[in-house]
C-alpha positions in Angstrom: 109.2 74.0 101.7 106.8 74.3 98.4 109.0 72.0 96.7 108.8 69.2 99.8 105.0 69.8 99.3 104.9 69.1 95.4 107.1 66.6 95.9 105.1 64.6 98.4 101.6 65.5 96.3 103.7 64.1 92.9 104.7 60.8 95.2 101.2 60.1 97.0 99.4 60.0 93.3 102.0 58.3 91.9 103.1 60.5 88.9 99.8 62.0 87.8 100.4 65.8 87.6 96.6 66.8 87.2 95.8 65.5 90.7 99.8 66.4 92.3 98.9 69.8 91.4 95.5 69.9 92.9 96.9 67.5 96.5 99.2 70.8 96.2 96.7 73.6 95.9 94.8 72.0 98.5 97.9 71.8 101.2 98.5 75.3 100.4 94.5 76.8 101.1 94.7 74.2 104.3 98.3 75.8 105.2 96.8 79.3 104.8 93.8 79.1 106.4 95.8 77.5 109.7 98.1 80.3 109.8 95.1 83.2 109.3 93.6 81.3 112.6 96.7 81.1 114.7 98.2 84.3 114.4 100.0 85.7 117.0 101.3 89.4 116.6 104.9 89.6 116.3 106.1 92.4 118.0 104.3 92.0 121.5 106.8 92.9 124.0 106.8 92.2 127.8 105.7 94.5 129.8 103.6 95.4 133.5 99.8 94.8 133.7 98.5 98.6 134.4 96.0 99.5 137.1 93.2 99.7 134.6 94.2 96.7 133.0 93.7 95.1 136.0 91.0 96.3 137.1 89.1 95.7 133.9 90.3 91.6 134.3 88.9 91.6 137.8 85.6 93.0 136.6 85.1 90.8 133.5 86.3 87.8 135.5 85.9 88.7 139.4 83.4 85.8 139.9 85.4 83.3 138.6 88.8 84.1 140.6 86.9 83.9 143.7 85.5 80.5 143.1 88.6 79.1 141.4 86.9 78.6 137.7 88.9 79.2 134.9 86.6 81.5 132.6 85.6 80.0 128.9 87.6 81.2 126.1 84.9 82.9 124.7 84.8 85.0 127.9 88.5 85.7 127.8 88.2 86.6 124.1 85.5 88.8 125.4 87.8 90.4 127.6 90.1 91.5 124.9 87.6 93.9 123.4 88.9 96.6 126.4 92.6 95.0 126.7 93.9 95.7 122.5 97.1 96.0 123.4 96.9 92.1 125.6 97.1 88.6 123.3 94.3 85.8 124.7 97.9 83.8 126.3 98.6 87.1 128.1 95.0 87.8 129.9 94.9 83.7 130.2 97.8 83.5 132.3 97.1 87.1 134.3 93.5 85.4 135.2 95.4 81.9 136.3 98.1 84.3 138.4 95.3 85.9 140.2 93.6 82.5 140.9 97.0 81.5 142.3 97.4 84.6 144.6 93.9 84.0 146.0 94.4 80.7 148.1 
């Protein structure tokens, strides 16, 4: 995968290794920095919401099941603070499922 990157850096400047080398550099730092922000934990596994858990969603976001409005992300993110062991994709979906079951 490096090599594909330095190869494509070497083709776009057209043989000049100072700037290959810094096109590389930079693909890397923009590569890194895109993974740091979409991190997902690796070993999440499935399991059932717990009372609390629940309870805790229906508090933070009570108000907006009722009336059908999906919460911001910052709110969701909010929500996370007192749900560590939930990903944002997991209280997301919980919050759409109980909008569902509400109709």
């Amino acid at each position: 995968m490096v090599y594909n990157y330095m190869s494509l850096c070497y083709n776009i400047h057209s043989g000049s290794l100072f700037y290959s080398y810094f096109c590389f550099f930079f693909i890397v730092i923009i590569l890194f920095i895109s993974n740091r922000f979409t991190y997902r934990p690796v070993n999440v596994k499935r399991r059932r919401w717990t009372e609390d858990e629940l309870r805790v969603l229906f508090e933070a976001f009570g108000n907006d099941i009722t009336t059908k409005v999906m919460p911001p992300g910052y709110r969701l993110r909010e929500a996370l603070r007192a749900l560590p062991d939930r990903t944002l994709a997991q209280v997301r979906t919980q919050v759409h499922n109980y909008m569902k079951k509400v109709e």
